[in-house]
C-alpha positions as a Markdown table, in Angstrom:
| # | Residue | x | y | z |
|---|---|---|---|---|
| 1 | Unk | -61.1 | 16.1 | 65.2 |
| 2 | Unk | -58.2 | 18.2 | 63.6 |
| 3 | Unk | -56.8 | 16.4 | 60.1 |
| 4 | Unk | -53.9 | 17.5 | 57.8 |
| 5 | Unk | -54.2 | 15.5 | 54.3 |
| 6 | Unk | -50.9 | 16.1 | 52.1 |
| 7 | Unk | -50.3 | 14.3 | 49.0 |
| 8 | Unk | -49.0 | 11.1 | 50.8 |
| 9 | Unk | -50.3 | 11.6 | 54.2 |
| 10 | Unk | -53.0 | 11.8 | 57.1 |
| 11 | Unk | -51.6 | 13.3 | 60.2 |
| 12 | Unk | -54.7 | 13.2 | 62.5 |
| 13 | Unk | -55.0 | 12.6 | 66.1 |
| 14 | Unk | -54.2 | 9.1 | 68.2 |
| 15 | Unk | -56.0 | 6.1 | 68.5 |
| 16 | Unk | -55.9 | 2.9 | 70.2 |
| 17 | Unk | -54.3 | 0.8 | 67.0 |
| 18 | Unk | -51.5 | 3.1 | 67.0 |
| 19 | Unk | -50.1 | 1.4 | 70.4 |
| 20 | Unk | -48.2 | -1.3 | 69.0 |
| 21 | Unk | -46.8 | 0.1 | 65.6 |
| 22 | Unk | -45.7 | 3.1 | 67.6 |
| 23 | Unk | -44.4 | 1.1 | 70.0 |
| 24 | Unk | -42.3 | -1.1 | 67.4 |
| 25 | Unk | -41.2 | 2.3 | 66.2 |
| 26 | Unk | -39.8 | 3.5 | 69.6 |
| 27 | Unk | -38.5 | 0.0 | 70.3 |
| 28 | Unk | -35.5 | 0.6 | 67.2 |
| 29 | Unk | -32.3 | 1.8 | 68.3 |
| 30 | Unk | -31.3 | 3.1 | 65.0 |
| 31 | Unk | -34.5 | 5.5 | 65.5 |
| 32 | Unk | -34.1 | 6.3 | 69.3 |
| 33 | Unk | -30.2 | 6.6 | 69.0 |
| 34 | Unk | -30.8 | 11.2 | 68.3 |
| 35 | Unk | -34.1 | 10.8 | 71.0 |
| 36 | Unk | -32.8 | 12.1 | 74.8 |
| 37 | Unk | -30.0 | 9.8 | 75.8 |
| 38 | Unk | -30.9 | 7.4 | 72.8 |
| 39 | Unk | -33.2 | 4.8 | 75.2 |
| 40 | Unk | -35.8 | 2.4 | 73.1 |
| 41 | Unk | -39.4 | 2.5 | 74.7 |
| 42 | Unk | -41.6 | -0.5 | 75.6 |
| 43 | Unk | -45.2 | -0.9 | 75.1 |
| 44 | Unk | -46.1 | 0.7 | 78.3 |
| 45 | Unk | -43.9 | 4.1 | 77.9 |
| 46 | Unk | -45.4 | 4.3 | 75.0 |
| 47 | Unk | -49.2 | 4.2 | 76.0 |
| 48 | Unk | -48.3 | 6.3 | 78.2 |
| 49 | Unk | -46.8 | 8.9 | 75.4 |
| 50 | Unk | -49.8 | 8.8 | 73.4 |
| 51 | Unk | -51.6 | 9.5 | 76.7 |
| 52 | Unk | -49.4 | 12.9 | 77.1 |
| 53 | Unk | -50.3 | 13.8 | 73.4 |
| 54 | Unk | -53.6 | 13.7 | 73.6 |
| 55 | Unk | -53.6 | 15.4 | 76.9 |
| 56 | Unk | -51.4 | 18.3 | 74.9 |
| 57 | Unk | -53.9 | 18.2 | 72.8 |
| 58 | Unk | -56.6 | 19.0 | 74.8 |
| 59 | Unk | -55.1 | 21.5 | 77.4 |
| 60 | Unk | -53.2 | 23.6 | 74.5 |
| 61 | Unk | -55.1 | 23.2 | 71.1 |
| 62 | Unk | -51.9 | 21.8 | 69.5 |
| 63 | Unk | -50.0 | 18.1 | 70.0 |
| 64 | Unk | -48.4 | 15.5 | 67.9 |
| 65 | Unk | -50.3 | 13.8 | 65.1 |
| 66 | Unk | -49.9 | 10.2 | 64.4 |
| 67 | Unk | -48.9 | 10.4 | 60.9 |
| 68 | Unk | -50.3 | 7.4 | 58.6 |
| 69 | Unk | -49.7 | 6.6 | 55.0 |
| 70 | Unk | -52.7 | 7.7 | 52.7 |
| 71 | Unk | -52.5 | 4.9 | 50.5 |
| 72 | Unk | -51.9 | 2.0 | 53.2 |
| 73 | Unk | -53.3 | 3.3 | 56.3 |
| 74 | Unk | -50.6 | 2.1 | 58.1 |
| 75 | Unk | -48.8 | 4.3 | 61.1 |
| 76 | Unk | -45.1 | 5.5 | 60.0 |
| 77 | Unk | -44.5 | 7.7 | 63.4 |
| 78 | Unk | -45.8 | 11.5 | 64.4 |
| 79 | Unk | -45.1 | 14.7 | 63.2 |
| 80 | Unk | -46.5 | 17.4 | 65.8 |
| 81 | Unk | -45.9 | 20.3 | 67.8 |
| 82 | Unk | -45.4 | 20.3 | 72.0 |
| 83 | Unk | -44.1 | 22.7 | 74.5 |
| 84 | Unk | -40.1 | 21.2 | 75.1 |
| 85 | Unk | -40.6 | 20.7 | 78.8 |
| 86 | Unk | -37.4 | 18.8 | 79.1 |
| 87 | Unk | -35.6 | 22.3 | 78.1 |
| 88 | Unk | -36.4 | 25.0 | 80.6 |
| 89 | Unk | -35.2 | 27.5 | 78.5 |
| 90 | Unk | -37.6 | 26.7 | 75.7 |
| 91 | Unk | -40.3 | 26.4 | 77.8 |
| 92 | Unk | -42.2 | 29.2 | 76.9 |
| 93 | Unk | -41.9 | 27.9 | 72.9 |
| 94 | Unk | -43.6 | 25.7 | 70.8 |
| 95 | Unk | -41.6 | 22.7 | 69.4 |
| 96 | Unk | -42.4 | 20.9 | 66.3 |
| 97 | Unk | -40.7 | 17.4 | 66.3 |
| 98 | Unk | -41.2 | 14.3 | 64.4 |
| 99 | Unk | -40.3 | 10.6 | 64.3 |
| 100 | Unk | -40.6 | 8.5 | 61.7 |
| 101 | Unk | -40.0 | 4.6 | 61.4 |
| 102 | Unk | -36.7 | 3.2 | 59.9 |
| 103 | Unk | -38.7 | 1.8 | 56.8 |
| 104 | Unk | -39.7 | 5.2 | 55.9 |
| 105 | Unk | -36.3 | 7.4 | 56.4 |
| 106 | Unk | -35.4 | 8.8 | 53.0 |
| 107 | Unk | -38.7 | 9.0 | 51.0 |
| 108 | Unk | -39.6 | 12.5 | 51.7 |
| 109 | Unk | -42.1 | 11.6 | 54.5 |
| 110 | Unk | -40.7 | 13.9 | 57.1 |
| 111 | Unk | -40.5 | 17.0 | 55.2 |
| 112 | Unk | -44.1 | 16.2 | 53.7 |
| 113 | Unk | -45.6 | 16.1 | 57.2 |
| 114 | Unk | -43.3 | 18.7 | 59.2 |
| 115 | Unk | -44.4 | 21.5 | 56.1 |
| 116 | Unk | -48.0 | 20.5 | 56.9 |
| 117 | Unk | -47.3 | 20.8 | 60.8 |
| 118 | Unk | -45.6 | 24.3 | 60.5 |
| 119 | Unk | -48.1 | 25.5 | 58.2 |
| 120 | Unk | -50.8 | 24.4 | 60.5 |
| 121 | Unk | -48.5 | 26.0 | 63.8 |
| 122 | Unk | -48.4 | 29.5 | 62.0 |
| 123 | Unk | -51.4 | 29.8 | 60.0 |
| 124 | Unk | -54.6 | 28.0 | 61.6 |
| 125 | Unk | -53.5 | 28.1 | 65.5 |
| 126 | Unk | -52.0 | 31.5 | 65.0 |
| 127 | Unk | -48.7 | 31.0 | 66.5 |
| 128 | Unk | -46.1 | 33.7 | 65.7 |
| 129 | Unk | -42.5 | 31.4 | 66.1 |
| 130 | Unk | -42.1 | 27.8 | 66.2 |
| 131 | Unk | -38.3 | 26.1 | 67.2 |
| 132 | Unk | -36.6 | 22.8 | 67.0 |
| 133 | Unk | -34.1 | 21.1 | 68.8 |
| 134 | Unk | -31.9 | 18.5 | 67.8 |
| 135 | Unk | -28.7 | 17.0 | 68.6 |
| 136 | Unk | -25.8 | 18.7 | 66.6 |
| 137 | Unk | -24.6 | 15.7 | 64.7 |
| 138 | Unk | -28.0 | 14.8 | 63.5 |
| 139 | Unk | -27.4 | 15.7 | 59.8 |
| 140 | Unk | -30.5 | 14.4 | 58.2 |
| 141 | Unk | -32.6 | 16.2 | 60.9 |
| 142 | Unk | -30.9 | 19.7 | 59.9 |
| 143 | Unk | -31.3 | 18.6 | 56.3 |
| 144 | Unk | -35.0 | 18.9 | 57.0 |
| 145 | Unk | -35.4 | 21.6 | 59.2 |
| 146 | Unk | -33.4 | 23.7 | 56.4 |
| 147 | Unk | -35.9 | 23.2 | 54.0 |
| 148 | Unk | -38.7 | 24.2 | 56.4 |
| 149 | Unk | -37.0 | 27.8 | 56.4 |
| 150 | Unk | -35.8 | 27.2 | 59.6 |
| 151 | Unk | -32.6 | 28.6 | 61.1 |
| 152 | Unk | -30.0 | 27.8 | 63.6 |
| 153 | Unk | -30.2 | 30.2 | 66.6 |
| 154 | Unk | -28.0 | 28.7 | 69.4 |
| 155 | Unk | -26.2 | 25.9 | 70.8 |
| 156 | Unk | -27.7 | 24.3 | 74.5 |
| 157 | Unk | -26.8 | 21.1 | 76.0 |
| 158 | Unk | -29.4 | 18.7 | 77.6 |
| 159 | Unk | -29.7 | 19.6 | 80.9 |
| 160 | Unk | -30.1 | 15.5 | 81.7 |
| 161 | Unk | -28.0 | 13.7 | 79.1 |
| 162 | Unk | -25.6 | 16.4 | 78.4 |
| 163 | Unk | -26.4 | 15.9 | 75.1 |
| 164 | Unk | -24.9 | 19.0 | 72.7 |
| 165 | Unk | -28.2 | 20.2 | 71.1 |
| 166 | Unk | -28.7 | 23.0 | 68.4 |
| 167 | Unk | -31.7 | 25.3 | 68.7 |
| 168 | Unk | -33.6 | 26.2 | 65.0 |
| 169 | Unk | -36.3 | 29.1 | 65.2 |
| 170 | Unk | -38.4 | 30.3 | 62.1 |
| 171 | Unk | -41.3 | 33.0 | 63.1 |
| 172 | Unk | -44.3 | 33.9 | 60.7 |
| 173 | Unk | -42.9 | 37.0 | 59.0 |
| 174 | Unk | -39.6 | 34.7 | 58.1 |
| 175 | Unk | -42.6 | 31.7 | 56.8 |
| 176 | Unk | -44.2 | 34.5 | 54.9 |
| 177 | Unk | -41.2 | 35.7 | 53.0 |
């Protein structure tokens, strides 16, 4: 079973307690509102996303982690990589995304656990370039993809929502410098 420990974190793989936390997570607005066209999830879309992580898991070596706190145990979101299926341009890219409960905006959590994914993207599975995509006005998501290393490569729209998205790229030689 693959496990990242940081300071303040376990980011390991799903299991059947993380339904209903996640599911409380996904069911906020406020967290949804940067999420596709901004839609909560109920109980049964989200079984059914912890499904497809797990299944990403299996068919490609890599997926989301559920992301707990070390101290508490309790589930605060995921912090992961995925293919972006709903972005046919990116589809031959890996992602790394992350969402994180409203209670645990602002402490740091985020950057903790999306260092550890990257580091895990480029040095144990070997991947050469990792992007990430989020919409434009979503400030605190830049924030934290600027201190991964990662830069802004191009401007897309959502080619459902017509959402105005901004693509961020980093590959290993940039990571290594």
């Amino acid at each position: 079973m693959t496990e990242i420990r940081t300071p303040r974190l376990i980011l390991r793989r799903w299991t059947d307690d993380d339904l209903v936390p996640l599911a409380e997570i996904n069911a906020d607005s406020e967290v949804m509102r940067w999420i596709g066209d901004g839609s909560v999830r109920d109980l049964d879309e989200t079984a059914g996303d912890i499904e497809r992580y797990e299944e990403e898991w299996d068919d490609e070596g890599f997926g989301l982690f559920a992301v707990e706190l070390l101290a508490s145990g309790e589930l605060i979101g995921f912090a992961g990589l995925s293919v972006p299926e709903g972005l046919p341009e990116l589809m031959s890219e890996v992602e790394i995304s992350w969402r994180l409960g409203r209670p645990f905006w602002g402490q740091g959590y985020a950057s903790e656990a999306t260092h550890a994914v990257l580091e895990f993207a480029l040095q144990d599975r070997g991947l050469d370039r990792v992007v990430a995509v989020t919409h434009i006005s979503n400030t605190a998501a830049e924030n934290i993809l600027g201190k991964l290393g990662m830069s802004a490569e191009r401007e897309t729209n959502h080619p459902v929502f017509d959402v105005p998205l901004r693509v961020y790229a980093i590959d290993l030689t940039e990571y290594e410098a």
